[in-house]
C-alpha positions as CSV (number, residue, x, y, z in Angstrom):
1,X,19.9,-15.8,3.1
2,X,19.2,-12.0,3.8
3,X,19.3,-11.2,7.6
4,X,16.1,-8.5,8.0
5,X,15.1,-6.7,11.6
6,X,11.5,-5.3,12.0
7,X,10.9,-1.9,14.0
8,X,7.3,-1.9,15.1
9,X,5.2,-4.9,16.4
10,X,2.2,-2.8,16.2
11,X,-1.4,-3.6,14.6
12,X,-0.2,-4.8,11.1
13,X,2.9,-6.4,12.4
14,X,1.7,-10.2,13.0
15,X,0.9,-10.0,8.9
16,X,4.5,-9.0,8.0
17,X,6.0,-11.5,10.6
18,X,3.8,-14.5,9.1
19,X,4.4,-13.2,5.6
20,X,8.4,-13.2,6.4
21,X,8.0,-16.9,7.1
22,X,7.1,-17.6,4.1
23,X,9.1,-16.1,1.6
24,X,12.2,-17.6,0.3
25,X,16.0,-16.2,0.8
26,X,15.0,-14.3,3.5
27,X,15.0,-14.1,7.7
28,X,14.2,-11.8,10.5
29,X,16.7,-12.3,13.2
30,X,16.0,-9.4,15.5
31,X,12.9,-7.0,16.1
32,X,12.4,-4.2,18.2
33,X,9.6,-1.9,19.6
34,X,9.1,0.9,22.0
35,X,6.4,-1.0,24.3
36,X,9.1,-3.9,25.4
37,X,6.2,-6.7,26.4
38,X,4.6,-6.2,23.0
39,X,7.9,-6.7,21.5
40,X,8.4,-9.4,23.6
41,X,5.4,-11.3,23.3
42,X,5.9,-10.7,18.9
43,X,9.4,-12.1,19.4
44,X,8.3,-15.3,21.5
45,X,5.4,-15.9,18.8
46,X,7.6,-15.9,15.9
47,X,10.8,-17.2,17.6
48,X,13.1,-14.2,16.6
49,X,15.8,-14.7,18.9
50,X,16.5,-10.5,19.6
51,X,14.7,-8.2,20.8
52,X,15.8,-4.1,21.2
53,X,13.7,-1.0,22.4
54,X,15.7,0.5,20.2
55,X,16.1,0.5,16.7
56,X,19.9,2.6,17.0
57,X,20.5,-0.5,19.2
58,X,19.7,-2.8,16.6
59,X,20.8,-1.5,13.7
60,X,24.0,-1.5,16.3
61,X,24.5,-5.3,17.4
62,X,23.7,-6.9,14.2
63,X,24.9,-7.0,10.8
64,X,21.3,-6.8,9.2
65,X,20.9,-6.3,5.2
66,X,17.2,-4.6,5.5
67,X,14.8,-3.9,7.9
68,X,11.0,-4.0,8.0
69,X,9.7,-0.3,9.1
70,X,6.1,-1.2,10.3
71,X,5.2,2.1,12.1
72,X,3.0,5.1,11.4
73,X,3.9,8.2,9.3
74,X,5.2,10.3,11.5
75,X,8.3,8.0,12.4
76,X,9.4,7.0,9.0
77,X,11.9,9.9,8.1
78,X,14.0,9.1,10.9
79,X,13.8,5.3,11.0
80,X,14.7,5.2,7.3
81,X,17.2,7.3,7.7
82,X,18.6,5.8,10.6
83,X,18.8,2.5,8.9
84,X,20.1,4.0,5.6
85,X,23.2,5.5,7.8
86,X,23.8,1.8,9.1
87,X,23.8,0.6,5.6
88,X,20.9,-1.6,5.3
89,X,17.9,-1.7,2.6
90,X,14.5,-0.4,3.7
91,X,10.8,-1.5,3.1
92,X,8.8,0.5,4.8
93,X,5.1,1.1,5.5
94,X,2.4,3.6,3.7
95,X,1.8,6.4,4.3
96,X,5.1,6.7,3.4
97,X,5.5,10.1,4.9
98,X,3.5,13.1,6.5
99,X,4.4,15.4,3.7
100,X,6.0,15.4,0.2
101,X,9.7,17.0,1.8
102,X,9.5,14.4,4.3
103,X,9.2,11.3,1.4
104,X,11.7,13.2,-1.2
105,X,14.3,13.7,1.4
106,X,13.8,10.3,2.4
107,X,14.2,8.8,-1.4
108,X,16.9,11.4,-2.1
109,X,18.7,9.4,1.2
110,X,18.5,6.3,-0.2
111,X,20.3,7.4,-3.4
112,X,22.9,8.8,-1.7
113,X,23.2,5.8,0.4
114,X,22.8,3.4,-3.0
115,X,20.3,1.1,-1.0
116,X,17.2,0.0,-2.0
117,X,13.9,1.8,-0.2
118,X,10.3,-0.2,-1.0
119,X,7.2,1.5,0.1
120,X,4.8,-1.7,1.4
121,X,1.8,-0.2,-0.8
122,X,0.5,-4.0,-1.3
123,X,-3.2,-3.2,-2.7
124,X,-1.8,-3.5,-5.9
125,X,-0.1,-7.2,-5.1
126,X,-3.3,-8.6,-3.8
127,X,-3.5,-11.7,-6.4
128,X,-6.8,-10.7,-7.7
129,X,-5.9,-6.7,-8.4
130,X,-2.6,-8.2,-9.9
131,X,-4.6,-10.4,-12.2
132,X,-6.2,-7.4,-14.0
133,X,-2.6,-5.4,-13.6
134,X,-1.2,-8.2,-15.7
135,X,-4.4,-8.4,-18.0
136,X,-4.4,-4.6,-18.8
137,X,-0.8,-4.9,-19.1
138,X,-0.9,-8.1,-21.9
139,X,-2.7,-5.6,-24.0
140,X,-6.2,-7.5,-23.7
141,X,-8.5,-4.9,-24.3
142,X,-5.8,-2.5,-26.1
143,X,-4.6,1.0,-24.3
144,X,-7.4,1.9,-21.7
145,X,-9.2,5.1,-21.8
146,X,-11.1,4.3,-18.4
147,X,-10.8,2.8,-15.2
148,X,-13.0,3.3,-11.8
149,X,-11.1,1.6,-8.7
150,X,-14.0,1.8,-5.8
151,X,-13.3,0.9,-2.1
152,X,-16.5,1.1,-0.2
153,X,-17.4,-0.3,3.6
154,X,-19.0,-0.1,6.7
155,X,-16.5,-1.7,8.2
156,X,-15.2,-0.8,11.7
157,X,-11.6,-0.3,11.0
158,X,-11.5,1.9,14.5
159,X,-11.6,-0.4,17.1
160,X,-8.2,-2.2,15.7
161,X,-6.8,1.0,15.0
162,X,-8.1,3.8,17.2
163,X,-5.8,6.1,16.1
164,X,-7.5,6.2,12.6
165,X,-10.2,8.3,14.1
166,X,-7.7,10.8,15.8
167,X,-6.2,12.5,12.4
168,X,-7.4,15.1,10.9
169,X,-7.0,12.8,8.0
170,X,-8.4,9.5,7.3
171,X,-9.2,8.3,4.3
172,X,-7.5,9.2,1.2
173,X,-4.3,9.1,3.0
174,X,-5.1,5.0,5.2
175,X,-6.7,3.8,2.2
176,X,-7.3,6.0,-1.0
177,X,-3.4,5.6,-1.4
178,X,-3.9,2.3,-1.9
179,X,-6.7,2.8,-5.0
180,X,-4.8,5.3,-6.7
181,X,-1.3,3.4,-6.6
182,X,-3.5,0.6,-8.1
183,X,-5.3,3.0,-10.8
184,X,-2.0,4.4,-11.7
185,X,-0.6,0.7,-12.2
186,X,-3.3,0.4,-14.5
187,X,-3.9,3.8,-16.4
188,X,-0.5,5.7,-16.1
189,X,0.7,8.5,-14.4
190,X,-1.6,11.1,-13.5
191,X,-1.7,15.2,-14.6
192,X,-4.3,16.3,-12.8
193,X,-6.8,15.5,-9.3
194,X,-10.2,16.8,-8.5
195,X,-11.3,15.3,-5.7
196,X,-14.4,16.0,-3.6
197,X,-14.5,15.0,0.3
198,X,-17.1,14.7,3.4
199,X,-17.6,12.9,6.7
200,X,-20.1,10.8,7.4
201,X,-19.0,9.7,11.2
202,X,-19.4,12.2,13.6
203,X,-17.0,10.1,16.1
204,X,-14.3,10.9,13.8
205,X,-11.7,13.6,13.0
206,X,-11.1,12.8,8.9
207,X,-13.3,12.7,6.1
208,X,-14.7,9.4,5.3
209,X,-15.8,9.5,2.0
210,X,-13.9,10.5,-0.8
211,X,-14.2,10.7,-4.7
212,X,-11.3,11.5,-7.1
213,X,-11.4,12.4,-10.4
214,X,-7.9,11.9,-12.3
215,X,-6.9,13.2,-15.7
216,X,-4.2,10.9,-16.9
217,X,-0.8,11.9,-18.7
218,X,-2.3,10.2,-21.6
219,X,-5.9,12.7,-21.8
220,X,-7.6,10.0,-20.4
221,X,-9.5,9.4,-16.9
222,X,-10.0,7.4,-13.7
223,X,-12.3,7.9,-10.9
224,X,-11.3,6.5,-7.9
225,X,-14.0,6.3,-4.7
226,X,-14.0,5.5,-1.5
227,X,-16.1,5.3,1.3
228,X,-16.2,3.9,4.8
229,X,-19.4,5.2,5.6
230,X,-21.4,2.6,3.0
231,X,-24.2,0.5,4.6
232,X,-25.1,-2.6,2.8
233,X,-25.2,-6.4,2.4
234,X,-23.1,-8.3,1.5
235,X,-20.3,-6.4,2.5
236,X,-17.8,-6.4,0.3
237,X,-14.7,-4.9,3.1
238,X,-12.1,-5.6,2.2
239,X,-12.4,-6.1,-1.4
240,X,-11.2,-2.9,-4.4
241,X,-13.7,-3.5,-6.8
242,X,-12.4,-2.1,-10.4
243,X,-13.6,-1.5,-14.1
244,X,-11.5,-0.7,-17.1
245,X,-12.1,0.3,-20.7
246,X,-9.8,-0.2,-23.6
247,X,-11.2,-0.2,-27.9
248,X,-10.6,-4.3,-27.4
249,X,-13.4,-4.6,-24.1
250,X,-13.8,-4.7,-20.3
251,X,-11.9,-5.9,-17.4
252,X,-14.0,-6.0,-14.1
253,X,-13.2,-7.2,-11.2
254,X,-17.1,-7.0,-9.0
255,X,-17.7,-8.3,-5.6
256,X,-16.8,-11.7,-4.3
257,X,-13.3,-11.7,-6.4
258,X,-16.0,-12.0,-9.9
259,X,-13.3,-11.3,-12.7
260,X,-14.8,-10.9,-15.8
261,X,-12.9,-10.3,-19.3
262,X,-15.2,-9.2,-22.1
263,X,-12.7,-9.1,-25.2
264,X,-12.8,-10.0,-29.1
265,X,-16.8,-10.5,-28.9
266,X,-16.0,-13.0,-26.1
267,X,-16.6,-13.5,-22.4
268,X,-14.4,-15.5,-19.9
269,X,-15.7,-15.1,-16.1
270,X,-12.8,-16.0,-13.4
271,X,-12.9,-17.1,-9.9
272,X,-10.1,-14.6,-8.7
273,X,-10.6,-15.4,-4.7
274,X,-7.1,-14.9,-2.8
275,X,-5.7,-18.0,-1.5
276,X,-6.3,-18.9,2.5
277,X,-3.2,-19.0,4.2
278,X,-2.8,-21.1,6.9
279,X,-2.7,-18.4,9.2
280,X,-4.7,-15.6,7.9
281,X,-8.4,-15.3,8.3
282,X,-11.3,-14.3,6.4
283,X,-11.8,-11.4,5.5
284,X,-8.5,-10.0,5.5
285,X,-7.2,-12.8,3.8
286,X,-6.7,-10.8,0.6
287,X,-4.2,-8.2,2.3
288,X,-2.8,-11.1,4.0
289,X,-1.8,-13.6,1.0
290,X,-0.5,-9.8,-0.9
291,X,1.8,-9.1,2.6
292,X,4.1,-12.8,1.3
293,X,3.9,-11.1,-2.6
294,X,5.2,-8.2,-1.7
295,X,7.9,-8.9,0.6
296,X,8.6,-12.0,-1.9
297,X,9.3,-8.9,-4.7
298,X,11.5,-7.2,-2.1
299,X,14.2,-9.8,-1.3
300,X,13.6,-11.0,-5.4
301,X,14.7,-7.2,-6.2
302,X,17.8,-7.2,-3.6
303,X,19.0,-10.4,-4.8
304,X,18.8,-9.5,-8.3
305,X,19.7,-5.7,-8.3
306,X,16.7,-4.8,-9.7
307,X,14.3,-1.7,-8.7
308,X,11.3,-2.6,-7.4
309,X,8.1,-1.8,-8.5
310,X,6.8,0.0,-5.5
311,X,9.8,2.2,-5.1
312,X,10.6,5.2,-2.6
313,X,10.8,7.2,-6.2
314,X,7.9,5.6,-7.9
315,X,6.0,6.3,-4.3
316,X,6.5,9.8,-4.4
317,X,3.8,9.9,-7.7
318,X,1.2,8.0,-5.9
319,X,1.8,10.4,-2.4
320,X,1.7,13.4,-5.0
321,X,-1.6,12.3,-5.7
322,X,-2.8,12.2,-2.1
323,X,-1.1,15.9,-1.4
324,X,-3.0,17.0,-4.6
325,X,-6.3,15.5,-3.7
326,X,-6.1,16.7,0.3
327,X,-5.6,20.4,-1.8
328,X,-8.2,19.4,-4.1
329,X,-11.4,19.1,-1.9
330,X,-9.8,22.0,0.3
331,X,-10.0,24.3,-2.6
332,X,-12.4,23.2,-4.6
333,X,-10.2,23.4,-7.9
334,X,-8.6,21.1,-10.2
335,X,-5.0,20.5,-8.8
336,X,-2.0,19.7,-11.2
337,X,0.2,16.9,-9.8
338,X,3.3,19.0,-10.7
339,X,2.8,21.4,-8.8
340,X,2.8,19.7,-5.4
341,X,6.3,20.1,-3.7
C-alpha cells in the first residue's frame, strides 16, 4: 500500500480525494493547505488523519511515497521540487507550469532525483475519449490523416473558479491543453501550430475562443477548437466532441457520448456515456469517473516501474503546443513546435 499526501484542498480537490478512495494499492494519510479551516474541513470529510499548513512540514513528519500537487501554475516548480528533494513521486496538476523553463527544469529534477513525475492531464482518460484512443490505436480505420477535437460551452466556469477570469490567459492554457494532449494521443506529435484567438466576454482578462490548426510530424492535420463563449441547446459542457479520418473510415465521438465507427462498409453506433459514481454528479461526471483512471495509472506505473503515459517528459510536447499557440495568435504566423524553449 503506497502512502500519498495531497498539497492543496482547493476547487478540484474533493475529485482527487473521492477518486483516491477508490483506487487500489494506494492511500492518502496526510494533506495540507495554506487556508488551515479549508484544510481542515477536506481532512474531516475524507477522514485523513494529518493535516500541515505546510507542505516542508509534511513532506517532514511522514515517510510518504508520492504526493498529490492540486494547486495552480504558479506553485508547481517549487512544490515538485520540494517533494522530489524529500524523495517522493509526484503527480501534479495542469498547467503544468507557467512557462516551458519552469516545466523542463521541473522534469530535468525528476531525473536527477530517479522519481516518477505524472502531469494529471485526465481529458484523455475520460472513458469515452479513451474509447476512440484505443480505437484509433487498434488500427480500425488504418493511420489517420485527420482529426478535429472541439470543446465548445457556455458554461459558467467563473463562479467556481474566479480566478479563471483574472489571467491574462484563459483558454488554451485551462482547457485547450486538454484537446491537444487528446489530439496528439490520437494523431502524433505535432510540427507546427497556427492558432487564431478572441474574446467574447468582456468580464474577462483571456481570450475565450480559440482555434488551432496543427501540422502533424507525419504531414498530416488536426484542428482543435474551443470556445466558452458558445450559446446553444443542448449544451454539450463538458463533453470534447472528436472526428477522425483514416483510408479504413470514421471514428466520431458527437454529443451525448454518440460513438460512432464507420469501418469496412460497416456502421456500429456506441453508447459511450461515463459511468455515475456514487459521488460525482452530472455533468461533471465525465471528468470525475477519468480523476479514479488516472490516479489508477499512477500508482499501476509506480508499482510496476513503468513510465506513465502522461509523463513530466511527454507533458512538455503537449505545453510546447500551448507556448506555440499563445505565440501563434500573437504573431499571426505559423509557429514551429521546435522552436519553443
Amino acid at each position: 500500500m503506497l502512502k500519498g499526501g495531497i498539497i492543496g484542498t482547493g476547487f478540484f480537490a474533493g475529485n482527487h480525494l473521492n477518486g483516491w478512495k477508490a483506487v487500489e494499492g494506494a492511500e492518502i494519510v496526510a494533506l495540507c493547505d495554506l487556508d488551515a479551516d479549508k484544510a481542515k474541513a477536506a481532512a474531516g470529510a475524507f477522514d485523513i488523519a494529518h493535516v500541515h499548513g505546510d507542505a516542508e512540514e509534511m513532506l517532514t513528519r511522514h515517510q510518504l511515497d508520492f504526493v498529490d500537487i492540486i494547486t495552480t501554475a504558479p506553485t508547481h516548480r517549487p512544490l515538485v521540487e520540494l517533494a522530489l528533494r524529500h524523495g517522493v513521486h509526484v503527480i501534479c496538476q495542469k498547467p503544468f507550469a507557467e512557462n516551458m523553463a519552469d516545466a523542463r527544469a521541473m522534469v530535468e529534477a525528476a531525473d536527477r532525483a530517479g522519481k516518477t513525475l505524472m502531469v494529471h492531464e485526465n481529458f484523455r482518460w475520460q472513458s469515452a475519449v479513451r474509447r476512440v484512443i484505443e480505437l484509433v490505436r487498434a488500427g480500425r480505420i488504418g493511420t489517420p490523416f485527420f482529426c478535429r477535437g472541439s470543446f465548445r460551452s457556455g458554461y459558467d466556469v467563473f463562479s467556481g473558479q474566479p480566478y479563471l477570469a483574472e489571467g491574462k490567459r484563459f483558454i488554451i492554457e485551462d482547457l485547450g491543453i486538454h484537446v491537444l494532449d487528446v489530439v496528439r494521443a490520437l494523431m502524433g506529435d505535432v510540427a507546427r501550430v497556427s492558432a487564431v484567438t478572441t474574446r467574447v466576454n468582456p468580464a474577462i482578462k483571456g481570450e475565450d475562443v480559440a482555434t488551432i490548426l496543427l501540422t502533424h510530424k507525419s504531414g498530416m492535420a488536426s484542428v482543435v477548437d474551443c470556445s466558452y463563449a458558445t450559446r446553444r441547446s443542448p449544451e454539450t459542457f463538458p463533453e470534447t466532441l472528436i472526428e477522425i479520418e483514416g483510408p479504413e473510415g470514421t471514428i466520431r465521438l458527437d454529443a451525448g457520448y454518440r460513438l460512432t465507427v464507420q469501418a469496412g462498409g460497416e456502421e456500429e453506433v456506441i453508447d459511450a456515456s461515463p459511468p455515475l459514481l456514487d459521488w460525482a454528479e452530472r455533468p461533471w461526471h465525465n471528468i470525475q469517473e477519468s480523476v479514479v483512471t488516472i490516479q489508477q495509472h499512477f500508482i499501476h506505473c509506480l508499482s510496476e516501474g513503468a513510465v506513465p503515459e502522461t509523463s513530466g517528459a511527454d507533458n512538455l510536447k503537449t505545453f510546447a503546443l500551448v507556448e506555440a499557440a499563445y505565440v501563434s495568435a500573437a504573431e499571426g504566423r505559423s509557429v514551429p513546435t521546435d522552436s519553443i524553449g
